[in-house]
N, C-alpha and C positions, 0 to 999 in steps of 0.2 A: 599771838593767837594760841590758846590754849587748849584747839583739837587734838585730837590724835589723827595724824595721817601718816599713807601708804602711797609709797611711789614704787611702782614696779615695772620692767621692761616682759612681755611676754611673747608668744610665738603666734601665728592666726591657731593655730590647733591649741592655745591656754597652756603652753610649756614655758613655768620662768627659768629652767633648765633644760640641758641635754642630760643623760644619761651618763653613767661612767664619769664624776667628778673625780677629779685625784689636782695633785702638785702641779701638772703639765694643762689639765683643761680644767679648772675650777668653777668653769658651767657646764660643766659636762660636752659631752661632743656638740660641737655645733653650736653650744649655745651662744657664742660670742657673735651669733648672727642674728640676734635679737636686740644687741647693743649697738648696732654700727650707728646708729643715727649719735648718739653719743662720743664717739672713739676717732672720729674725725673725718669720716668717711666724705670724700670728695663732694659727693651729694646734698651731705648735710643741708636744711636751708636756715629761714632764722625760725621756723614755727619749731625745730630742734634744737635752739639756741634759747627760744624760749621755755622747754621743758624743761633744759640741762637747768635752766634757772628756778624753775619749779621742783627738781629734782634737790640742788644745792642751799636753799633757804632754809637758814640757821633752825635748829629745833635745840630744846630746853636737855632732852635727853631721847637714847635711842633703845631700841630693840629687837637684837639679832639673834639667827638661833647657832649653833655651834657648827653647823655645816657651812654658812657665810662667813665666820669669823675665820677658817683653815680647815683644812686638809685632813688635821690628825682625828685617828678614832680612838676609840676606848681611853684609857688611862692617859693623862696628859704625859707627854714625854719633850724633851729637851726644850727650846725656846722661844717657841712657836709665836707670833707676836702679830699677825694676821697678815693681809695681802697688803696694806696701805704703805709697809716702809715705816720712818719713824715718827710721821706727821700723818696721822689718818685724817680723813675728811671731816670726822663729826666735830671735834673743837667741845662736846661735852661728854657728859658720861654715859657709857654704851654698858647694857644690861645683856651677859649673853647667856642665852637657853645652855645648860650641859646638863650631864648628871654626876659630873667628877669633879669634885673643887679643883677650884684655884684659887691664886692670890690673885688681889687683883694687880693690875699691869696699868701704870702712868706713862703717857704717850705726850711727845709732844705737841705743844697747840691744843693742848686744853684736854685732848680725849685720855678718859680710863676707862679702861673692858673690865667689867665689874663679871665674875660668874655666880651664875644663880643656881641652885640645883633644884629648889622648890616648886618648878613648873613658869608655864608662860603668866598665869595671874599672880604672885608675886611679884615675877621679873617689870611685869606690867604695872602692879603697885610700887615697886621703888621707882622705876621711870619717873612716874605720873607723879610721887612725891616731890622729887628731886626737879624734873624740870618745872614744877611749879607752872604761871602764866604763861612760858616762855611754849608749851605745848610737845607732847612726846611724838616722833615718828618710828611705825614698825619697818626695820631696816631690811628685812629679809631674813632668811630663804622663804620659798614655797610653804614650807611647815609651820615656820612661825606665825607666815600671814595668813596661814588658813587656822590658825587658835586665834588669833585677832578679830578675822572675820566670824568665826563662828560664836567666839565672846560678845562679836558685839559695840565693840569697843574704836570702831575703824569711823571718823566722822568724814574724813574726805581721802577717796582711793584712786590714784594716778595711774592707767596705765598706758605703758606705751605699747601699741601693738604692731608689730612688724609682719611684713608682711612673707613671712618665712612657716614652713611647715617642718615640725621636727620630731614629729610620730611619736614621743616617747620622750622622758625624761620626769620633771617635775611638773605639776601643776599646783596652780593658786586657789584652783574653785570647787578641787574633790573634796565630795561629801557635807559641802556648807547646802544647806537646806532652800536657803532663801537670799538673795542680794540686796533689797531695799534700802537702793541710789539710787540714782538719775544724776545723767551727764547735764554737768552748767557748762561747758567749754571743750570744744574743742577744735585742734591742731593737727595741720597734717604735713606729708612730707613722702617722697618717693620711700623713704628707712621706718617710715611709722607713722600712726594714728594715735595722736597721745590725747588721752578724753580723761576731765577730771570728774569724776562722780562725787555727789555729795549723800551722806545720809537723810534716807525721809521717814524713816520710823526707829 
């Protein structure tokens, strides 16, 4: 498939973050209560068995912005290689949002974190080069997929909604003007409401 999609976990109040991200809570406070349907939570049923599958289906290539790839700010410093360990999930090439070179970084199991400094339409033009048929997903954060959405560029949007309130943090839908999806499917579950929207204009 050679859409561009977005899979996202958010809060009922539209937070894909908590506040306060660093090294110790990388979704900010609280936010890891928007992932439980994922993370193994007793509860889990199979309609979160089934996202985690809609979540993990192979894409051509990805795109994150520099606040999901780590922790560090400004000037890169030491080794920083993101949260995955040394086999990241994506298995192809990941385009990340910064404004500070790098080199890029070869990971095991296919993934390389390519940095782009040029903006998210760039980053979104080599994706969309690079994964070819095979179709690009916007990986996250908040930031990214609100330049995705407001580009335009988003044809199928996953999210999962939990049913948690987290007053503050990141949002996915500040400032986008207009949504034009409509839900084809959806899944439920004590941890979340995962509804996949598709583009209709």
């Amino acid at each position: 498939m050679s859409d561009t999609t977005c899979h996202m976990s958010i809060s009922l109040d539209g937070f894909a973050a908590g506040p306060d991200q660093s090294l110790d809570d990388p979704l900010g406070l609280r936010g890891i209560e928007v992932h439980r349907w994922l993370i193994g939570d007793e509860r889990a049923t199979e309609a979160d068995a089934v996202a985690a599958q809609w979540l993990m289906r192979p894409r051509g290539a990805y795109v994150m912005g520099r606040n999901m790839f780590g922790p560090v700010r400004g000037e890169w410093a030491g080794d920083w290689r993101g949260w995955w360990g040394a086999e990241p999930p994506y298995h192809a090439p990941v385009f990340v949002l910064t404004h500070h070179p790098r080199e890029s970084i070869v990971m095991e199991g296919g993934t390389t974190f390519h940095f782009v400094t040029d903006g998210f339409d760039a980053a979104y033009a080599l994706a969309r080069q690079t994964a070819g048929d095979a179709g690009v997903d916007i990986a996250g954060g908040a930031s990214t997929v609100r330049q995705a959405l407001a580009a335009g560029v988003v044809d199928e949007l996953t999210l999962d909604i939990a049913p948690v309130l987290l007053g503050s943090g990141e949002r996915i839908f500040d400032g986008i003007p207009s949504f034009g999806m409509e839900p084809v499917e959806v899944l439920h579950s004590p941890l979340a409401t995962h509804i996949r929207y598709r583009r209709t204009v």
